[in-house]
C-alpha positions as CSV (number, residue, x, y, z in Angstrom):
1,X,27.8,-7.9,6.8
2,X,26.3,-5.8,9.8
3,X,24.5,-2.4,10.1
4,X,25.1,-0.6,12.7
5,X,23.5,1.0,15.3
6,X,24.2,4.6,15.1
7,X,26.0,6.8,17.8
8,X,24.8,8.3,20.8
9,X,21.8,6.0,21.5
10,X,20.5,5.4,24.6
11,X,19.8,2.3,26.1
12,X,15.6,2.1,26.0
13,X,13.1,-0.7,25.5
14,X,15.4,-3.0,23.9
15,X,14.5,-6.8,22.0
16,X,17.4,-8.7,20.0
17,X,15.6,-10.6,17.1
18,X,17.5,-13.8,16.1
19,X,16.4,-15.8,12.7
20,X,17.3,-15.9,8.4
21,X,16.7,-12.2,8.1
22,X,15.9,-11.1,4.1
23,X,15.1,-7.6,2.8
24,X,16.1,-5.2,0.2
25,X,17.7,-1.9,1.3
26,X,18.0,-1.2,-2.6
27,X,16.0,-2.4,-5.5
28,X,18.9,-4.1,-6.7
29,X,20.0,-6.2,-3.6
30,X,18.6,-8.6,-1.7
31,X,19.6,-9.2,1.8
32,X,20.2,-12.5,3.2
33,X,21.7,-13.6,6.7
34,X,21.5,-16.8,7.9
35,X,21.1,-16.4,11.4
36,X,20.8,-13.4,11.7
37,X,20.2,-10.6,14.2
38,X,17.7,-7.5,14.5
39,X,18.3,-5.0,17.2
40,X,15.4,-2.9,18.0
41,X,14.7,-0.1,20.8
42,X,11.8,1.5,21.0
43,X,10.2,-0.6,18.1
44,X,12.6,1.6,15.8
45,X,15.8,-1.1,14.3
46,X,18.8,0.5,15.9
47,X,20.8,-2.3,13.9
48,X,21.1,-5.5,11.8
49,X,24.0,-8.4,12.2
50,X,25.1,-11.4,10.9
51,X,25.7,-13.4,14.2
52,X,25.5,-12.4,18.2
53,X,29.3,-11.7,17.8
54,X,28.8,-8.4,15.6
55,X,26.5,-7.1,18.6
56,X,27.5,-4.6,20.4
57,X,28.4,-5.2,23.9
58,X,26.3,-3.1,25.4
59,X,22.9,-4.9,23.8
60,X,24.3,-8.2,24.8
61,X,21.7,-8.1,28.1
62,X,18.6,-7.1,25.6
63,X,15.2,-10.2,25.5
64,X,15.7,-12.4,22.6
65,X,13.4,-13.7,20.8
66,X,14.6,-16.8,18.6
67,X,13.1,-17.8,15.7
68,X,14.9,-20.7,14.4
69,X,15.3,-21.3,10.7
70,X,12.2,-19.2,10.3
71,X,12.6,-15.8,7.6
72,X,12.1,-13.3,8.9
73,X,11.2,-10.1,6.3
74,X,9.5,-6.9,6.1
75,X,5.8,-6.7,6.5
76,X,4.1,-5.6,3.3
77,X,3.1,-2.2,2.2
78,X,0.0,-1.8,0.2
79,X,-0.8,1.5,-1.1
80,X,-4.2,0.9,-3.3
81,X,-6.6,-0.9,-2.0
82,X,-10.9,-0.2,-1.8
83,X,-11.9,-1.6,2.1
84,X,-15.6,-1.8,0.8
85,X,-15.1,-3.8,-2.3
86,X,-13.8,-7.0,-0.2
87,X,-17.0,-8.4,0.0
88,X,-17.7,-8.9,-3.6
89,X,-14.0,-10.0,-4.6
90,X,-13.6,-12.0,-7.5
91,X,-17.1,-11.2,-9.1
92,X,-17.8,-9.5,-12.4
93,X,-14.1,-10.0,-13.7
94,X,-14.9,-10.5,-17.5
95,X,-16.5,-6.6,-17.4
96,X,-13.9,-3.8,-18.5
97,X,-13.8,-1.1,-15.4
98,X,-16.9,1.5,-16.1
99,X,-19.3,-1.4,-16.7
100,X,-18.0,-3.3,-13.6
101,X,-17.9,-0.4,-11.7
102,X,-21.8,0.1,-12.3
103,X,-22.8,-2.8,-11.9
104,X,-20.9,-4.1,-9.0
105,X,-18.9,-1.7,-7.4
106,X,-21.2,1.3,-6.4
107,X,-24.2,-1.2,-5.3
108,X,-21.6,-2.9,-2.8
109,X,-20.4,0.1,-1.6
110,X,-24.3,1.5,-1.5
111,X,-24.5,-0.8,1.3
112,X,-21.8,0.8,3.8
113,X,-24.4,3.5,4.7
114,X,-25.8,0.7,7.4
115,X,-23.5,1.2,10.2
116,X,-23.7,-2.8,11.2
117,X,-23.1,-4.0,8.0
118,X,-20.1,-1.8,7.4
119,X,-18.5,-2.9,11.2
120,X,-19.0,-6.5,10.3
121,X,-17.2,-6.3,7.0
122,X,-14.7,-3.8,8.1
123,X,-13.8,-6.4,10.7
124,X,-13.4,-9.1,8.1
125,X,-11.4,-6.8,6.1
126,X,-8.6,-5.7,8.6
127,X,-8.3,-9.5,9.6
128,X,-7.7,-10.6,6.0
129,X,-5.1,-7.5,5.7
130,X,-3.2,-8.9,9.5
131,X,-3.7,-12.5,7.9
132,X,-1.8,-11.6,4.2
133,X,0.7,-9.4,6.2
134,X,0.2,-6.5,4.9
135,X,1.0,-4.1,7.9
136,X,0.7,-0.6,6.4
137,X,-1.7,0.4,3.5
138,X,-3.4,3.1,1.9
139,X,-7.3,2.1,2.1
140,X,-10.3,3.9,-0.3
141,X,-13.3,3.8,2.1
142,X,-16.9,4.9,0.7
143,X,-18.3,8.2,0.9
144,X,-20.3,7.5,4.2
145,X,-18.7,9.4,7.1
146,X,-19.8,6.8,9.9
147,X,-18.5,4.1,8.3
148,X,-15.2,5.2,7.4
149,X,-15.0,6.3,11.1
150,X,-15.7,2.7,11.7
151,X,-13.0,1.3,9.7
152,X,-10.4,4.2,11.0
153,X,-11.4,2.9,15.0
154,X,-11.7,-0.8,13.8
155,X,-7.9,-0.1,12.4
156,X,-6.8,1.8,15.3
157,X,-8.3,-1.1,17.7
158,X,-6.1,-3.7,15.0
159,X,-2.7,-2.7,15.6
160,X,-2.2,-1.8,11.9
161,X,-1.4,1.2,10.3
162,X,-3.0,2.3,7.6
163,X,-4.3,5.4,6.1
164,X,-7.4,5.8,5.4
165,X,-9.7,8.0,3.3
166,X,-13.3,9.0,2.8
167,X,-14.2,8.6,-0.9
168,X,-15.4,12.1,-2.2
169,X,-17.5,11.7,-5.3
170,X,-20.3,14.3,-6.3
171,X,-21.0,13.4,-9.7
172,X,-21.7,10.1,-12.0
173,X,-22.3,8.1,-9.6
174,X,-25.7,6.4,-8.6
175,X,-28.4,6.9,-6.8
176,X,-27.7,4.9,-3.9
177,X,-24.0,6.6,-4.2
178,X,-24.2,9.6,-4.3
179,X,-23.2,13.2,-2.4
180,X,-23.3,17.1,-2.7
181,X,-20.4,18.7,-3.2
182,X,-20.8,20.8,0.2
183,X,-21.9,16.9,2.1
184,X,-18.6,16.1,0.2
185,X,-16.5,18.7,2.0
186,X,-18.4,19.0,4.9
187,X,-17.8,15.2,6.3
188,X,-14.2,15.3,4.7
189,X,-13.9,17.8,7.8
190,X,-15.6,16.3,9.9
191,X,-13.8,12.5,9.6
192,X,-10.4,14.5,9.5
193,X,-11.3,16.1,13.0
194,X,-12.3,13.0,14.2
195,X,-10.1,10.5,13.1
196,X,-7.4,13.7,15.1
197,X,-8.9,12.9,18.3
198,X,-10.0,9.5,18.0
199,X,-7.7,7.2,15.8
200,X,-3.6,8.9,16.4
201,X,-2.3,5.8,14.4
202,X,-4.2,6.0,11.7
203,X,-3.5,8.5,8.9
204,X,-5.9,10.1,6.6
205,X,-5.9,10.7,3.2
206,X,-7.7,12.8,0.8
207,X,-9.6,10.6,-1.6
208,X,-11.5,11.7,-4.7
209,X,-12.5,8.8,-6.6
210,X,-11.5,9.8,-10.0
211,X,-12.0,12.5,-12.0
212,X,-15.2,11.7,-13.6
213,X,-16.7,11.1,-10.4
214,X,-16.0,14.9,-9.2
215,X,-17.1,18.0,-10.4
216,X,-14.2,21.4,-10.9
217,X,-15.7,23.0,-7.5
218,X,-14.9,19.2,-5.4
219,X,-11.4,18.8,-6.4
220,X,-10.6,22.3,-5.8
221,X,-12.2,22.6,-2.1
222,X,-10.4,18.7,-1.4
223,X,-7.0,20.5,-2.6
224,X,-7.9,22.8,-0.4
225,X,-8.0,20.8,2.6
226,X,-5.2,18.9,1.5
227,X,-2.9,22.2,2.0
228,X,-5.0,23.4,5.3
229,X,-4.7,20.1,7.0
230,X,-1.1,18.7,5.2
231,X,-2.4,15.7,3.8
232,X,-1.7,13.5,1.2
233,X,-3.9,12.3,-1.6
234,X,-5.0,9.0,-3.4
235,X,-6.8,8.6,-6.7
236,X,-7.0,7.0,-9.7
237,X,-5.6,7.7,-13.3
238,X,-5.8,6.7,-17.0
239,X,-6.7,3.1,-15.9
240,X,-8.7,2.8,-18.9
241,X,-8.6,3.7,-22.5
242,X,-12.2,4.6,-22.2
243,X,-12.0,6.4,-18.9
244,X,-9.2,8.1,-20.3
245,X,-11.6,9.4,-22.9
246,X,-14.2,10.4,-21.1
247,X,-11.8,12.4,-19.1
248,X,-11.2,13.9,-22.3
249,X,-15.2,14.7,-23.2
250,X,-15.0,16.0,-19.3
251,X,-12.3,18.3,-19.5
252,X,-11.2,19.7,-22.8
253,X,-9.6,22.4,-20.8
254,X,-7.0,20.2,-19.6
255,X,-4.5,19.0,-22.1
256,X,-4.6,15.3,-20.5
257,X,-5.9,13.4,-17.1
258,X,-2.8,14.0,-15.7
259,X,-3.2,18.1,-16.3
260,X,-6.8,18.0,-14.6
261,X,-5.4,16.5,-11.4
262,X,-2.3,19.2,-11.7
263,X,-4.7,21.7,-13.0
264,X,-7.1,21.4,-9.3
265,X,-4.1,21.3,-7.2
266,X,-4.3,17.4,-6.6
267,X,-0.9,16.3,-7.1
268,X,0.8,18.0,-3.9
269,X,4.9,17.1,-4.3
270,X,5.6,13.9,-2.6
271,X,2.5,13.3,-1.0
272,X,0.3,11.7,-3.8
273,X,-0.6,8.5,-5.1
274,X,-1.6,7.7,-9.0
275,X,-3.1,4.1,-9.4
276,X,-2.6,2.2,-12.3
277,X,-0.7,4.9,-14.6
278,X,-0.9,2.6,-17.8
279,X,-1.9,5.1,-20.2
280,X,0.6,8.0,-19.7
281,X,2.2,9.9,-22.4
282,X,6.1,11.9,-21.7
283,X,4.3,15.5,-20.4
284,X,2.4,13.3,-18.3
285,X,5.6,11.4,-17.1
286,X,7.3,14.2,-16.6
287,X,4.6,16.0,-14.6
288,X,4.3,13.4,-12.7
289,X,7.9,13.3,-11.7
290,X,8.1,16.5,-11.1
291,X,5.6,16.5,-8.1
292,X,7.0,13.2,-6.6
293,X,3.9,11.3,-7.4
294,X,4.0,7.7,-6.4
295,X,2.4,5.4,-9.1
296,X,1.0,2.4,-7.5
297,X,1.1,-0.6,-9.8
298,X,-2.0,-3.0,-10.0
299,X,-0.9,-6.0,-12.3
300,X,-3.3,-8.2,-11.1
301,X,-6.6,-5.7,-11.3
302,X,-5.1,-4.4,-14.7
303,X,-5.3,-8.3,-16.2
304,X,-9.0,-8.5,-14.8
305,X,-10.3,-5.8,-16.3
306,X,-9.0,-5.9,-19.1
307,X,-6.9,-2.4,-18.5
308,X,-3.8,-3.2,-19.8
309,X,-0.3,-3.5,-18.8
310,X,1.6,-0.2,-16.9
311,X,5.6,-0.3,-18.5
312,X,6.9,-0.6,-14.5
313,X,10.6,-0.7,-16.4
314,X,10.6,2.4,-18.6
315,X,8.3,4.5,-15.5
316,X,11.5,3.8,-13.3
317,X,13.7,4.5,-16.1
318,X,12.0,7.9,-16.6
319,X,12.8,8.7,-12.5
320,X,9.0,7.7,-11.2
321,X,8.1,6.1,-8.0
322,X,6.4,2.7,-8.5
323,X,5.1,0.5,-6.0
324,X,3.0,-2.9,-6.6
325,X,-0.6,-3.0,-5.2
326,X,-3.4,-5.0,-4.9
327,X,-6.3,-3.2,-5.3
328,X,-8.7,-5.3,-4.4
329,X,-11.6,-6.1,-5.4
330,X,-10.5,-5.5,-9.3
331,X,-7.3,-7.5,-8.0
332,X,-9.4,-10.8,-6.5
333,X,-7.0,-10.9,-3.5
334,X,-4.9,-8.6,-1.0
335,X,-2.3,-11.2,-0.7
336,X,0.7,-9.2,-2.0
337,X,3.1,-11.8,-2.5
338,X,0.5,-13.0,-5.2
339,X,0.7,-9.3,-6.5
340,X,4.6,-9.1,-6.7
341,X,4.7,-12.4,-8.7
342,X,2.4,-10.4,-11.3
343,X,4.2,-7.5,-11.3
344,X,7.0,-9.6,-12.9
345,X,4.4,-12.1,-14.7
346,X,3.3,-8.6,-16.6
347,X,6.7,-7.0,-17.1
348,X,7.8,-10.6,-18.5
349,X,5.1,-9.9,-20.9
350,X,5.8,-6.5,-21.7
351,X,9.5,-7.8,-22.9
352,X,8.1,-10.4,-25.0
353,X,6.6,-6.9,-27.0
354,X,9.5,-5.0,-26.7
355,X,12.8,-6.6,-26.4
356,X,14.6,-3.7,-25.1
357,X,12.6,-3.7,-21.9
358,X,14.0,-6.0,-19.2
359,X,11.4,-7.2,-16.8
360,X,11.2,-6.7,-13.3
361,X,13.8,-9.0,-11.1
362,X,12.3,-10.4,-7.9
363,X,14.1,-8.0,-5.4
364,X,12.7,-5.2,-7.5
365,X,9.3,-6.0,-7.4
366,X,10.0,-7.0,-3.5
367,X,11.7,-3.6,-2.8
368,X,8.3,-2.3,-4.5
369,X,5.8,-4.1,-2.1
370,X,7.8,-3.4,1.3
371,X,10.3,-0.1,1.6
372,X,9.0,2.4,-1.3
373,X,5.3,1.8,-0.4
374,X,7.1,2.3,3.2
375,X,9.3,5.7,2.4
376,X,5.6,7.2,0.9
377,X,3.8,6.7,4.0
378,X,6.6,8.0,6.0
379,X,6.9,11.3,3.6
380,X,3.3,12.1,3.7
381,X,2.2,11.5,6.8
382,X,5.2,12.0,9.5
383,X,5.2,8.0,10.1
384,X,8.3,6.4,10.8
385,X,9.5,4.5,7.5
386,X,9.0,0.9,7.7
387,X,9.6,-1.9,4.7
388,X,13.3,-2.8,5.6
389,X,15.6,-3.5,8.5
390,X,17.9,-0.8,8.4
391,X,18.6,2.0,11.0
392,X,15.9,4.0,11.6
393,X,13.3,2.1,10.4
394,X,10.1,0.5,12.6
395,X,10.4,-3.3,13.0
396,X,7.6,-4.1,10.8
397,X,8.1,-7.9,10.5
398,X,6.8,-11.4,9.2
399,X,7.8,-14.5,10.6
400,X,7.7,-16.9,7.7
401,X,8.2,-20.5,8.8
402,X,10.5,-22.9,6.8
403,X,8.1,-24.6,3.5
404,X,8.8,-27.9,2.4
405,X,11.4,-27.9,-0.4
406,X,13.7,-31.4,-1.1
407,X,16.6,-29.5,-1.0
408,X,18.5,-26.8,1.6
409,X,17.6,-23.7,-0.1
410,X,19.2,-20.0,-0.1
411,X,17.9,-17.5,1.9
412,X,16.7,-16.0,-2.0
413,X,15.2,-19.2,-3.2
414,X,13.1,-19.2,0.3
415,X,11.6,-15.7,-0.1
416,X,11.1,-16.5,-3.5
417,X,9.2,-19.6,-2.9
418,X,7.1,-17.5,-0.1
419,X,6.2,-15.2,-3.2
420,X,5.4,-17.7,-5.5
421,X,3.7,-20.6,-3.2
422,X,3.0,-18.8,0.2
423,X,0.0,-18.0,2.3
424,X,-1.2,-16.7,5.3
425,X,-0.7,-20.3,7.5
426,X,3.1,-19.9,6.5
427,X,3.1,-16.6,8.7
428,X,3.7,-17.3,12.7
429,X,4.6,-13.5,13.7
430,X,3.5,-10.0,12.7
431,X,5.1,-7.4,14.4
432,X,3.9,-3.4,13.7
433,X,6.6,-1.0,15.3
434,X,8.4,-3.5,17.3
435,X,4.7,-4.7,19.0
436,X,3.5,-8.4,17.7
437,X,0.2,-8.2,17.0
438,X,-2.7,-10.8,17.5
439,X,-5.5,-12.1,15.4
440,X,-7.8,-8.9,15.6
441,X,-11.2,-9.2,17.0
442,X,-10.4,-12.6,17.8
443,X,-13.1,-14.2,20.4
């Protein structure tokens, strides 16, 4: 099995990566070559082969790097995550979301208004992200402009590639977390322009918390800026029964959540992000579908808080876009390998209710953590896809060095014990766009 580079390339910058190369260029189908062969030019994989004697001659000069019986996979793609709530991770799990959010989510992100604190923990934060692996991610910041500046340079400094958005929230919040709805807009501007000049990796993304967290006037001047500037969105949506509603109480103008977001010109086609999605009836579905939303998928957040548990199979039955995400803090860690085996954990569940539901296979729920999360960013933000190692696509990559098993072991079984058993120490290489990148901040 080989694919190949495709015609008319020119010789450029040119690396020949040699290991047990695994990824998914389907949901279905998981790719496994033992010693196997990336070709890359310009960071961008020109092509993949089973051995050096499927290279073409004319790459047969190109570096190569060597990695032995190592994997090498796609890095992951996360596309729900809060920067701000990694400090309090794992605390306050036995509250139900509106509770946990008052009592420990708006206090911690209170605190981001000190410039110092929010570089220290920023710093922490990308770190963690480069240690897990997770390359590319959509990251909630708070609603201070400085310090999601801060995280958007800290990120740019990293290597990574996220996007990035400030949170926009101009009602029920708390006094420590709180903004007008022209402060709202107003630095939304301002940390677009910025980020323009200043941060050319990084993406941004429009971010209203939630609905009950912005007033009719907010969501219609951030969709607004959203078409102005061509930008994608984030949110949340029916995460929980009782958010759901008090969406309701909210907006009995809108005949569900999903219509207020539709309603205020927040779900622009292909270019927005629904997390969680458990509570989701067939207009909703189909509305959904129809503007391309991707629904990110929080298994692990949706167990702590009691949410519930989103029907991944019949969503991508019904045509939607699902990815798996962490978002942490509700999920207690951004390892995403620990959030793909609870993808199928959940969905294993889910059958047990009703039978004619399968669950979630492995190279699904991989497929969902590495190229869809990839194919979004690269959609809504003119990025070049990344999450697999076909043509075209950037050379995000883990090294994953051989674990101890008693037995040889198929390329498969290895990326599945990495999902089930791996962490960070496992990982010797991470490469963004065909560049490895170090530790960042590292003294």
């Amino acid at each position: 099995m080989h694919v190949n580079a495709q015609a008319g390339q020119r010789p450029g910058n040119r690396m020949l990566y040699i290991g047990d190369i695994a990824f998914t260029p389907s949901p279905q189908r998981l790719v496994g070559i033992r010693r196997g062969v990336v070709a890359v030019e310009n960071g961008i994989v020109s092509g993949c082969y089973e051995s050096m004697d499927d290279v073409p001659s004319d790459w047969l000069d190109a570096p190569k790097t060597d990695f032995g019986d190592a994997l090498v996979i796609p890095g992951f793609n996360d596309l729900h995550i809060h920067a701000p709530q990694y400090p309090t991770a794992g605390l306050g799990l036995d509250k139900e979301l509106l509770p946990w959010l008052e009592t420990y989510t708006f206090p911690a992100e209170a605190r981001f208004a000190s410039p110092d604190y929010a570089r220290i923990w920023y710093q922490r934060f990308i770190q963690r992200m480069w240690e897990v692996g997770t390359l590319r991610f959509s990251a909630f910041a708070t609603l201070h402009r400085e310090a999601t500046l801060t995280l958007a340079r800290l990120a740019q400094e990293s290597g990574l590639r996220p996007v990035i958005g400030k949170v926009n929230m101009d009602r029920n919040g708390s006094e420590e977390l709180s903004e007008s709805t022209e402060e709202s807009l107003d630095n939304t501007v301002a940390v677009i322009e910025t980020m323009r000049s200043e941060t050319p990796d990084i993406g941004y993304i429009v971010t209203p918390r939630f609905v009950p967290s912005t007033t009719p006037e907010l969501m219609r001047g951030l969709a607004a800026i959203a078409q102005r500037y061509d930008l994608p969105v984030q949110s949340h949506l029916s995460e929980n029964r009782g958010e759901v509603a008090w969406v309701r109480e909210l907006h009995p103008e809108c005949a569900s959540y999903t219509d207020v977001y539709e309603h205020y010109g927040l779900l622009r086609d292909g270019k927005t992000i629904m997390a969680h999605c458990i509570y989701l009836d067939d207009e909703e579905i189909d509305t959904l579908r129809r503007h391309g939303v991707t629904v990110a998928h929080c298994p692990q957040s949706n167990a702590n808080l009691t949410s519930g548990i989103m029907p991944a199979r019949r969503y991508l039955e019904k045509g939607l876009h699902v990815t798996i995400a962490s978002d942490v803090d509700a999920g207690h860690v951004p390892d995403m390998n620990r959030h793909i085996a609870a993808a199928v954990a959940v969905s294993k569940l889910w059958q047990t209710q009703y039978a004619d539901e399968t669950a979630l296979r492995l190279p699904e729920a991989f497929h969902m953590a590495t190229k869809e999360p990839g194919r979004f960013l690269a959609a809504a933000t003119g990025q070049e896809p990344a999450g697999s190692f076909e043509p075209g696509y950037a050379f995000d990559a883990l090294v994953v060095e051989p674990m101890t098993s008693p037995w040889g072991l198929s390329i498969a079984e290895r990326v599945e014990q990495f999902i089930y058993t791996g962490a960070p120490a496992n990982i010797s290489h991470r490469y963004v766009a065909g560049r490895e990148i170090p530790r960042p901040f590292a003294e």
